[in-house]
C-alpha positions in Angstrom: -55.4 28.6 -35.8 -55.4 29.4 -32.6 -58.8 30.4 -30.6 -57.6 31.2 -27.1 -54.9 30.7 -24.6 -54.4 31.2 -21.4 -51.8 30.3 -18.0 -52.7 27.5 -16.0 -50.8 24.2 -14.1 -51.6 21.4 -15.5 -53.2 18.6 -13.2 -51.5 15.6 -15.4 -47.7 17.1 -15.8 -48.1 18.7 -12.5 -46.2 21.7 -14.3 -47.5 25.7 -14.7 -47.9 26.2 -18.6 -49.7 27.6 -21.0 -53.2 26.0 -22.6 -53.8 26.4 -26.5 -57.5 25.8 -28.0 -56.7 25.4 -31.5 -60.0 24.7 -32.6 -63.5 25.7 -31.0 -64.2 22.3 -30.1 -62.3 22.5 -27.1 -62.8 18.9 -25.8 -60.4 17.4 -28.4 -58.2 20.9 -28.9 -57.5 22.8 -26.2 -54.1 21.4 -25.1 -51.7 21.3 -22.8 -48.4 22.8 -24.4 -46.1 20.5 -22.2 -47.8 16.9 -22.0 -50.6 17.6 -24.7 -53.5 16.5 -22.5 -56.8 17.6 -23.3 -59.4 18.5 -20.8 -61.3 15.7 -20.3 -58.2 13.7 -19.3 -57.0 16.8 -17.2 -60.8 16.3 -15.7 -59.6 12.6 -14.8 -57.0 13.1 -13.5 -58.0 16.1 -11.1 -61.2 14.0 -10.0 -58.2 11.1 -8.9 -56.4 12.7 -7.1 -59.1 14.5 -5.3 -61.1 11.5 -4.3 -58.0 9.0 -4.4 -55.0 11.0 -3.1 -52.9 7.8 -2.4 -53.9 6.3 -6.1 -50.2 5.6 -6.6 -50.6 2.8 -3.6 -53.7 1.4 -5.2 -54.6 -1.7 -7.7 -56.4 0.3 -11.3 -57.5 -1.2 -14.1 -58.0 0.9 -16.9 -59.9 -0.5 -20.0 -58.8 1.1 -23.4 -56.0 3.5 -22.2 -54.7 6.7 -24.3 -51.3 6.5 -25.1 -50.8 10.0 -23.5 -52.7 12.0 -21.1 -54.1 10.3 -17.7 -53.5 6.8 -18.9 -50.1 7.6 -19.4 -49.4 9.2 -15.8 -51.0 6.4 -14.3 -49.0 3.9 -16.1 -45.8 5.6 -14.8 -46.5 6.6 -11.5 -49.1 3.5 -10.0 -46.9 0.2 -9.6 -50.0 -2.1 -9.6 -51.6 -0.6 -12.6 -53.2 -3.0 -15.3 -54.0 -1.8 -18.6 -56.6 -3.7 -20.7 -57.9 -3.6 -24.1 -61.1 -5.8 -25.8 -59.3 -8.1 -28.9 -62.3 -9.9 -30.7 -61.6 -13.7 -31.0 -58.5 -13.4 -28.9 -58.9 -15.5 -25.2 -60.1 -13.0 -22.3 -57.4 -13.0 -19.9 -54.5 -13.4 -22.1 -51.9 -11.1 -23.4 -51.6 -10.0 -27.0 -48.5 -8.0 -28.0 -48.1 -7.3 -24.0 -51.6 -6.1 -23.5 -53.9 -7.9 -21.1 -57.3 -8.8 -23.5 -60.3 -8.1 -21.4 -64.5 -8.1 -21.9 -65.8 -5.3 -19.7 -68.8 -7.4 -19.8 -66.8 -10.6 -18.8 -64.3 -9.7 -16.7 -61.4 -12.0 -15.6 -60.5 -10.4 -12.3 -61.3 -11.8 -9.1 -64.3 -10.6 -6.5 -63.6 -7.2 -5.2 -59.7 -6.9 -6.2 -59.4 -3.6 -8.2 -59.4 -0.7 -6.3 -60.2 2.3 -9.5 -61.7 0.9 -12.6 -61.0 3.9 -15.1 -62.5 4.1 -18.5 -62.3 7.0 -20.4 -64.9 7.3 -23.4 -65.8 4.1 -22.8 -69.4 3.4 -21.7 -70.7 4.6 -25.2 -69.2 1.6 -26.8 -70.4 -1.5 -25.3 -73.3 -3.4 -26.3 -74.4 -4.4 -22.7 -74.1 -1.5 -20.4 -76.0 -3.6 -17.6 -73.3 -6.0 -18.0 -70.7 -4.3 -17.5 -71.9 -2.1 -15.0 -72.9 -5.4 -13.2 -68.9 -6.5 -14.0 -67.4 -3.7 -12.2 -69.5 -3.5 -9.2 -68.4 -7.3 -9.0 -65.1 -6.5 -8.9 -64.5 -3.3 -7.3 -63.3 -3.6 -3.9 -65.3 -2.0 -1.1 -64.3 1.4 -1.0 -63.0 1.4 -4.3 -64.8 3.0 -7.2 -65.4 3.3 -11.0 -64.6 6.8 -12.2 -64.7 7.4 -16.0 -65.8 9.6 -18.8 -69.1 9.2 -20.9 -70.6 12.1 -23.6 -73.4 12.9 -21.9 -75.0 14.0 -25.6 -78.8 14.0 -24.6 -79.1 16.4 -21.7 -82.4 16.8 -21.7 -83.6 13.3 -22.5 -83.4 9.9 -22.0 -80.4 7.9 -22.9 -80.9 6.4 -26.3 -79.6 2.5 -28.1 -77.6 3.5 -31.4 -76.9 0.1 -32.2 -77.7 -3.5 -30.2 -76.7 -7.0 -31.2 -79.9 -9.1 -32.3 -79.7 -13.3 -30.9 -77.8 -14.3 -34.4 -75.0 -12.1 -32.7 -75.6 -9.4 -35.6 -75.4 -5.5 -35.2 -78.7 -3.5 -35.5 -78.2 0.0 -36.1 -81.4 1.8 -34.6 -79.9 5.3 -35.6 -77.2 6.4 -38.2 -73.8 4.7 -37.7 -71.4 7.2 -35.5 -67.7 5.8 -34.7 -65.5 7.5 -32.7 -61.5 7.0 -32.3 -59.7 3.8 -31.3 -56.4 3.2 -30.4 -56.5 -0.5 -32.3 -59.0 0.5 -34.7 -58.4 2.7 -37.7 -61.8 2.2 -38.2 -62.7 3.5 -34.5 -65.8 2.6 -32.1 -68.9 2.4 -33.0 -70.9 4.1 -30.8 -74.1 2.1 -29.4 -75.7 4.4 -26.9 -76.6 8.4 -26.6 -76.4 8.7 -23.0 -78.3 11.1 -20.8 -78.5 12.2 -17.1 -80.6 8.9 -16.3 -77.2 6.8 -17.1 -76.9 6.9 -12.4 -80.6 5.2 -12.7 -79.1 2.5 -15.2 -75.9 2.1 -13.2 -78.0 1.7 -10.0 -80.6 -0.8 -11.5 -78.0 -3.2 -12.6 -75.5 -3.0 -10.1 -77.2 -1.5 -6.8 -74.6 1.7 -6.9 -74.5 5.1 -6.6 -72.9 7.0 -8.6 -71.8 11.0 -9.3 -72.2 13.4 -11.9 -68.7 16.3 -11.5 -68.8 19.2 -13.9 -65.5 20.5 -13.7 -65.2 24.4 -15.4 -62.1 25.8 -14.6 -59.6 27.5 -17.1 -56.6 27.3 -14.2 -56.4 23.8 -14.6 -57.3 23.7 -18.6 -60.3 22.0 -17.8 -63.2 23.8 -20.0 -65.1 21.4 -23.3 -68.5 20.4 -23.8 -68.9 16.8 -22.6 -66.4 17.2 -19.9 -68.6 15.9 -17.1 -66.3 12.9 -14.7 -68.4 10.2 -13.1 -67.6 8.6 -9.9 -69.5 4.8 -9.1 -68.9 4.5 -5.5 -68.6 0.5 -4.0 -69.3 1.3 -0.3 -68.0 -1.2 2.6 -70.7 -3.3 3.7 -72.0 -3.0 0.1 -74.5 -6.6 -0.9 -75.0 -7.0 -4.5 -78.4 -6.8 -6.5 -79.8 -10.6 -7.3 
């Protein structure tokens, strides 16, 4: 069924074509009809090249890439782009099936030598958000900057645990199990935190950063969905990490 359409260029093909919501949850259905990107990727993309306009010259990581969408633009078009995805048991650092494993709480990369870190619906999964936000301020380069996607579900609350890991290494659920899709999984993510607008206070107490909150609405670039908000953690030059 098809809810609305409308005329538009697409910020990931780069061509004018026509947007399709086939469902009114338009942050998984309103698609591009010539690359099949939906908006939040379309969001990524746009913030990138806004903020980044020589990206293509760049090192980016990207941690759990789509097989379509953003990912695969930046795949094609950046020459020193490194994909990554987390394999349980498997050695961080090494390659499985051609895929670089990585911890985004453990990274392998070097002090400031990635330019973009790019995660896209991400940050919900991890079990130690501190971690990780600690991990990529570590190695972001000055200048460079994080700039992801995150359901921002509790907007007018606090950000919330879903789930932690207890000292035995076991999973707590504080709040009904909620997975989400995976590209390795069938089983998909589970989902271990609710964030809110307080998630640039937890970024900046475990990593000393900054970071932005874009709400992009604009039906010209297919860019319209609940949870479309694009956040941008910003390593400055001169920039001395927390203790």
């Amino acid at each position: 069924m098809t809810v609305f359409q409308n005329d538009g260029f697409c910020p990931i093909c780069e061509h004018d074509v026509t947007f399709i919501a086939y469902n009114e949850w338009l942050r998984d259905h309103y698609v591009c009809q010539s690359c099949g990107s939906v908006p939040r990727e379309r969001a990524v993309m746009a913030v990138i090249d806004a903020y980044f306009p020589m990206w293509r010259e760049l090192r980016i990581h990207e941690s759990s890439p789509a097989k379509g969408g953003a990912s695969r633009r930046l795949a094609l078009e950046c020459a020193d782009y490194v994909p990554s995805q987390f394999f349980p048991g498997r050695v961080r650092g090494a390659m499985v099936d051609g895929v670089l494993c990585q911890d985004l709480e453990q990274l392998t990369f070097a002090d400031e030598s990635i330019d973009l870190h790019v995660t896209q619906d991400v940050m919900e999964h991890v079990f130690h958000p501190d971690q990780v936000f600690k991990e990529i301020a570590r190695t972001l380069k000055f200048g460079g900057a994080h700039i992801f996607t995150v359901p921002i579900v509790n907007k007018l609350a606090p950000s919330e645990r879903r789930a932690r890991i207890d000292p035995a290494g076991n999973i707590v659920h504080l709040k009904p199990e909620q997975y989400h899709g995976n590209p390795i999984s069938d089983r998909g993510s589970l989902v271990t935190v609710d964030w809110g607008f307080d998630i640039c206070q937890h970024i900046f107490d475990a990593s000393g950063l900054f970071t932005q909150i874009l709400h992009i609405d604009d039906l010209g670039r297919g860019i319209r969905a609940e949870y479309i908000e694009v956040l941008i953690t910003f390593k400055p030059s001169g920039f001395t990490a927390l203790d």
